[in-house]
C-alpha positions in Angstrom: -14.1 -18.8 -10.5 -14.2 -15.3 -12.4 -14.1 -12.4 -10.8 -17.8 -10.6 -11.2 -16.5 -6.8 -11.2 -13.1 -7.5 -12.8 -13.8 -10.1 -15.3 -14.0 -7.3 -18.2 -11.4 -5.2 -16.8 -8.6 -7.9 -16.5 -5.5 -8.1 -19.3 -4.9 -11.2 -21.1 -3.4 -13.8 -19.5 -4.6 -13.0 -15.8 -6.9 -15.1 -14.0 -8.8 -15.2 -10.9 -9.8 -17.3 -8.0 -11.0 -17.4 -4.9 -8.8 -19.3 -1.8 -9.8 -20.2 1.7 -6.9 -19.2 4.0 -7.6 -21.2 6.8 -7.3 -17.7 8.7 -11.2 -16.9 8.0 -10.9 -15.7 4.8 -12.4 -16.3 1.6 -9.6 -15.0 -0.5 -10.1 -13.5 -4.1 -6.5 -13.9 -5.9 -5.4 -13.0 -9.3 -2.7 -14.8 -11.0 -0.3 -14.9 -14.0 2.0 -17.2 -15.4 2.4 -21.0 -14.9 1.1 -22.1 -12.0 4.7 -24.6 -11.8 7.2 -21.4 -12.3 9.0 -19.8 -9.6 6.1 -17.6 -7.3 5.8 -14.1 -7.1 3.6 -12.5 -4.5 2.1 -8.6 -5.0 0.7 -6.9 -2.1 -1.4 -3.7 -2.7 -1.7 -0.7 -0.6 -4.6 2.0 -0.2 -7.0 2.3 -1.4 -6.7 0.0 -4.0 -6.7 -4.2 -4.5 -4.8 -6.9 -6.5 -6.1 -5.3 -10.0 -3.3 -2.2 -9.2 -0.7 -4.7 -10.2 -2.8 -5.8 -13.5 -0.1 -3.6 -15.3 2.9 -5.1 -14.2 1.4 -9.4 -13.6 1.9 -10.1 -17.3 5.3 -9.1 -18.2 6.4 -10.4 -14.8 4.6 -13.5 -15.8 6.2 -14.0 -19.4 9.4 -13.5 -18.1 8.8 -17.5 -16.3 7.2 -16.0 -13.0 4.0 -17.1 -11.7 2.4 -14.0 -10.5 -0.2 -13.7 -7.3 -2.3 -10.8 -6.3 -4.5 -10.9 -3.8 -7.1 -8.5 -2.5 -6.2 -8.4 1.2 -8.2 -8.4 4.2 -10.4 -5.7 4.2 -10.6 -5.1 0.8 -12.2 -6.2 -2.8 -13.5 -9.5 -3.6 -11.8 -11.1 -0.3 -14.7 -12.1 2.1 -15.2 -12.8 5.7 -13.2 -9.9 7.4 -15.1 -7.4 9.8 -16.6 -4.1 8.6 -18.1 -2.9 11.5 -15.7 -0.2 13.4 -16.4 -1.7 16.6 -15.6 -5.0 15.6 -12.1 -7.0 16.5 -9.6 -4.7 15.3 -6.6 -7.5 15.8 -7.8 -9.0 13.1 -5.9 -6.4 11.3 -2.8 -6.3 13.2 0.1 -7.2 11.4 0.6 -10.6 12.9 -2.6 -11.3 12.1 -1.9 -10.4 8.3 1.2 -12.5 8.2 -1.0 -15.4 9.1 -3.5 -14.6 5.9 -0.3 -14.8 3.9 0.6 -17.2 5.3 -2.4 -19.8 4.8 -2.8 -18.2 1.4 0.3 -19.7 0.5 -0.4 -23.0 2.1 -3.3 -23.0 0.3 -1.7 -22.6 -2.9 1.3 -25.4 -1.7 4.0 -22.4 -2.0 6.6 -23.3 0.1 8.8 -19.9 -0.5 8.1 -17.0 -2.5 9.9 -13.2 -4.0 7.3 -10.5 -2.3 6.5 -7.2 -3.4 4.4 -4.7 -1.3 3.3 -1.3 -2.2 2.1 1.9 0.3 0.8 -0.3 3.2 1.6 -3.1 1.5 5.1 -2.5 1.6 4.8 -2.2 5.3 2.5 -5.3 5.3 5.9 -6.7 2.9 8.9 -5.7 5.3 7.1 -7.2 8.6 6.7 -10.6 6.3 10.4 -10.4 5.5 11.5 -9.7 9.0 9.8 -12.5 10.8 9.5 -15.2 8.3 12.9 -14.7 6.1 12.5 -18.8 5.5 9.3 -17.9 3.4 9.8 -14.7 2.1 13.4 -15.5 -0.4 13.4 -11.3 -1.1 11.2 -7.9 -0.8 11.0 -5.7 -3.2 9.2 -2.4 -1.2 7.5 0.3 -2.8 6.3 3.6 -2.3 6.8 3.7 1.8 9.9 3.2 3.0 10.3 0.8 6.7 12.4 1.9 9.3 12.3 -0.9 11.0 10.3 -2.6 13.9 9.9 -0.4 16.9 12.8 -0.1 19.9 12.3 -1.9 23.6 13.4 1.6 24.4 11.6 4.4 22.0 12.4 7.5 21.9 10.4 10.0 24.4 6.6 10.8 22.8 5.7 14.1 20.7 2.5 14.5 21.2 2.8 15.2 16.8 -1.0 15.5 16.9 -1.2 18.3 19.2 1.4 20.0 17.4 -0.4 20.1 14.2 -3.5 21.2 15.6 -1.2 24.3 17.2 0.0 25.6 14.0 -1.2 29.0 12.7 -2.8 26.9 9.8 -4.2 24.3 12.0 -3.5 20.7 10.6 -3.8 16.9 10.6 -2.0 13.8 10.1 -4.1 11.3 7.5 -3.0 8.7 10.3 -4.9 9.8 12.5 -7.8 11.0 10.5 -8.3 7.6 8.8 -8.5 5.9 12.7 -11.7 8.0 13.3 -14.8 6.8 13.2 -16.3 9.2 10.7 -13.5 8.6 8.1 -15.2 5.6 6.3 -18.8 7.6 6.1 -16.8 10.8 4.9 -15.2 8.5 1.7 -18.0 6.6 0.7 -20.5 8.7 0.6 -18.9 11.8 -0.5 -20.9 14.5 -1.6 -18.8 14.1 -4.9 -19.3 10.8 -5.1 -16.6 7.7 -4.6 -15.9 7.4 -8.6 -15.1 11.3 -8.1 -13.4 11.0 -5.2 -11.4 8.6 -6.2 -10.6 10.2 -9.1 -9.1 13.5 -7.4 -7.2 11.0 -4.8 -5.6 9.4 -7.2 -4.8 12.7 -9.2 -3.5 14.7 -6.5 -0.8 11.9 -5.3 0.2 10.8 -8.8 3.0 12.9 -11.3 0.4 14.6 -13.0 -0.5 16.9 -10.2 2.8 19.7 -11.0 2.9 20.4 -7.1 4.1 16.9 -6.4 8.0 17.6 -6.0 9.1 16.0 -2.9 12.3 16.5 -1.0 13.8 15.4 2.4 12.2 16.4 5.8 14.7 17.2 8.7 12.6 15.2 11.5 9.0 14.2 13.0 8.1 17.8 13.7 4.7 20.0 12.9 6.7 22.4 11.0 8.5 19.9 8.4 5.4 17.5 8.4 3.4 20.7 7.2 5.2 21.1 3.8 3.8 17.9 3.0 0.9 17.9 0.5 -2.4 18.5 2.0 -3.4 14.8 1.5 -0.7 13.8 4.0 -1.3 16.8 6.3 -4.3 17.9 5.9 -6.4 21.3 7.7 -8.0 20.0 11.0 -11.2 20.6 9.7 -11.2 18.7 6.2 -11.9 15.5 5.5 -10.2 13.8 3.1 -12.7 13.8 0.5 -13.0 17.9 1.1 -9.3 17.6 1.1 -8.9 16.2 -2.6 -12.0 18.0 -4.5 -10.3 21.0 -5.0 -7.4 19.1 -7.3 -10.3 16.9 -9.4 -8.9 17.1 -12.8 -11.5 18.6 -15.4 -12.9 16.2 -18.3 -9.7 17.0 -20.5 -6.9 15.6 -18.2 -9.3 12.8 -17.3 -9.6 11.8 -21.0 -5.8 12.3 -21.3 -5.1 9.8 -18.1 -3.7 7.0 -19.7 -2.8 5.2 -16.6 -5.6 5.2 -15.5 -8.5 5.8 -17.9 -11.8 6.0 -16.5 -13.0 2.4 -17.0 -10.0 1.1 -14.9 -11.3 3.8 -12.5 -14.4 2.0 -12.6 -13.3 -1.1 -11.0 -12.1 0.8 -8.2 -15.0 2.8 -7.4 -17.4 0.2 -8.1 -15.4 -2.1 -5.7 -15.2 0.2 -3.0 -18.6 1.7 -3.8 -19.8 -1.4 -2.1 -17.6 -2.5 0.2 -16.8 1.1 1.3 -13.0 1.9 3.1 -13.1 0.9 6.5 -11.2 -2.2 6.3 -8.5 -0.9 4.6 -8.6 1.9 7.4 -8.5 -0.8 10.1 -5.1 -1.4 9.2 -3.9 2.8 10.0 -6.3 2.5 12.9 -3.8 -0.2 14.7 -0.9 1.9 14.5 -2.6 3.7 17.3 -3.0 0.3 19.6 -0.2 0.2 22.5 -0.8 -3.5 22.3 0.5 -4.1 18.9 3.2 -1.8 19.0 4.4 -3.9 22.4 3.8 -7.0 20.6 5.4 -5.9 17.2 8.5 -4.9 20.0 9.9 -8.6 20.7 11.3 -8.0 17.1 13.5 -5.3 18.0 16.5 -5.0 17.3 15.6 -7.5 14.0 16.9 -6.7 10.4 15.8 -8.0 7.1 18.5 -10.2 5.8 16.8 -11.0 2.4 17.5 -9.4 -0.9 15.8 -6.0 -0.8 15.3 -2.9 -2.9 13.0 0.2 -2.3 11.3 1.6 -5.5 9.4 4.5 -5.8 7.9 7.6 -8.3 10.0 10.4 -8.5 7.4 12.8 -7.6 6.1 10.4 -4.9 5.8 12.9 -1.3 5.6 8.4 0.3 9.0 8.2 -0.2 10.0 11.2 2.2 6.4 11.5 4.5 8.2 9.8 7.5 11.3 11.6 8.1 14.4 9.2 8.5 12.9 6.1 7.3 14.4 6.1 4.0 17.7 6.3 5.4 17.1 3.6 8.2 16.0 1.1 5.6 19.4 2.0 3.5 21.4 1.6 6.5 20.5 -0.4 8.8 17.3 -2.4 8.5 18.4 -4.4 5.1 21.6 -6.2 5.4 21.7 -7.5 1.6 19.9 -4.0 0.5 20.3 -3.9 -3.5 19.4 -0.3 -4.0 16.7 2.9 -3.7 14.6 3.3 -7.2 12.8 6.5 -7.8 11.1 6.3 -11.1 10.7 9.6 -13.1 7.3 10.5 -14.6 5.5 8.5 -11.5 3.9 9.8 -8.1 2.6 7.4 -5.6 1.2 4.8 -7.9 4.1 4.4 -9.4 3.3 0.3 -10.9 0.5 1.6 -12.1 1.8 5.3 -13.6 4.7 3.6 -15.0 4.3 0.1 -15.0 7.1 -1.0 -17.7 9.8 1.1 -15.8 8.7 -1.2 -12.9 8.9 -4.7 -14.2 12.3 -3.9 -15.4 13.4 -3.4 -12.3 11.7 -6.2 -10.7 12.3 -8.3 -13.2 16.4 -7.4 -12.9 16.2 -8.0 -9.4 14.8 -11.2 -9.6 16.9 -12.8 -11.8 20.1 -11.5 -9.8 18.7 -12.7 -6.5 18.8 -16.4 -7.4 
């Protein structure tokens, strides 16, 4: 089955399909490479789909890998998840998304598989890892760094929202913005438009925006989180797509984008254009259930004993936007952790700003993790 908005965007060699999970989904996958070749599974962030890895499937996939992308629940091509912001929101819940993955694969008769995540799907990646290290043979995580499942006994609440709003410039974590209800409505139907607003989003978090130079934050307070770019933290009375306008490239660095010209664009804002963004925000909006966080709790205390490396753009504010995780997954979470790549000339979308950079490295750590 072709895929009806990417069929004339896709590279050679990548194909696309559509997969029952057994989970409820109708699953739209791209692949690369020999279906018989040792499996490699790429799962995207926000707010993009499997086409993000479109860059990086075919040289994975000559090197002898068969590559799989999937549009995840909430997103794309993939059907039968829940729009509706008062729908079942544990649908979304990690768990939950371990099981799509899970019947994807068994689906596809893929007993174990090398995974890659990137921005939540790096997240989505480490969980995987954590919990199901018999399926998931290494994780490759990109972009946002895990610290790790939460403690039986966390740490005593700062109330970080409150904080924000307190500041002289009063401020906002995107967390929390993307678990209102009015998020969704403010993205997709912009007064820019989503093509538009996509376009700025992806400018402003990417290496061609010169104030992207990131450094370490000293801890989870108002004051560090607000040196972060306004697209992390943003003023308590923005939304997001107020929050990116004012960085919208003019029609000479569009036409100079070569990693992402405007027909690649396309797909993206045609995509979400009619699916619009609140499943993808489903996922940030249960990080603010007690429930899950309980439930993700009986993993405390749980490390990832795969083969794992963290890769990320040089100028990518991700790597550094959660004070102290970088350093938890380096010492503690991974217990065979094969190094921290930050890729020069790349921001946030760093597979997709510099995507041969990227396959060497996961193609090196592939072949030395057996």
């Amino acid at each position: 089955m072709t895929s009806p908005l990417y069929s004339t965007a896709l590279p050679d060699g990548i194909r696309a399909r559509i997969v029952a999970n057994g989970n409820g989904l109708d699953m739209h996958v791209l692949e690369a490479g020999d279906a018989g070749c040792p499996p490699v599974l790429l799962l995207h962030g926000f707010p993009e789909l499997a086409y993000s890895w479109r860059k990086v499937m075919p040289a994975l996939a000559a090197a002898g890998y068969h590559v799989i992308a999937p549009d995840q629940r909430g997103y794309g091509l993939t059907t039968g998840w829940d729009d509706d912001y008062d729908g079942d929101l544990s649908t979304f819940r990690f768990l939950n998304l371990l099981r799509d993955t899970l019947g994807l694969l068994d689906a596809m008769e893929i007993l174990q598989v090398d995974l890659v995540g990137h921005d939540f799907g790096s997240f989505a990646a480490a969980h995987f890892a954590l919990i199901r290290p018999d399926v998931f043979k290494s994780v490759v995580m990109m972009s946002a760094p895990y610290a790790g499942p939460p403690s039986l006994r966390p740490a005593p609440a700062v109330d970080i929202d409150a904080d924000l709003a307190a500041l002289p410039r009063p401020r906002k974590h995107y967390h929390r913005y993307y678990s209102t209800r009015p998020a969704n409505d403010d993205m997709w139907h912009a007064p820019q438009g989503v093509h538009d607003f996509l376009r700025a989003y992806f400018h402003h978090k990417s290496a061609d925006w010169p104030e992207n130079r990131p450094h370490r934050l000293t801890g989870w307070t108002a004051n560090e989180l607000a040196k972060l770019p306004t697209y992390y933290v943003m003023d308590l009375d923005r939304t997001m797509a107020e929050t990116v306008a004012p960085e919208m490239p003019d029609a000479d660095a569009v036409a100079a984008c070569a990693w992402l010209p405007d027909d690649e664009l396309r797909v993206y804002s045609d995509t979400f254009g009619r699916t619009g963004f609140q499943g993808g925000l489903n996922w940030y909006r249960c990080r603010f259930v007690d429930a899950f966080t309980r439930e993700q709790e009986v993993f405390a205390g749980r490390t990832i004993d795969a083969p794992a490396m963290f890769v990320s753009g040089q100028s990518d504010w991700g790597t550094y936007q959660t004070p102290g995780a970088l350093e938890a997954l380096e010492t503690r979470v991974c217990m065979d952790y094969r190094g921290t790549h930050l890729v020069p000339g790349a921001g946030h979308w760093v597979q997709q700003e510099q995507p041969d950079a990227v396959s060497a490295l996961l193609l090196d750590f592939l072949k030395n993790t057996g």
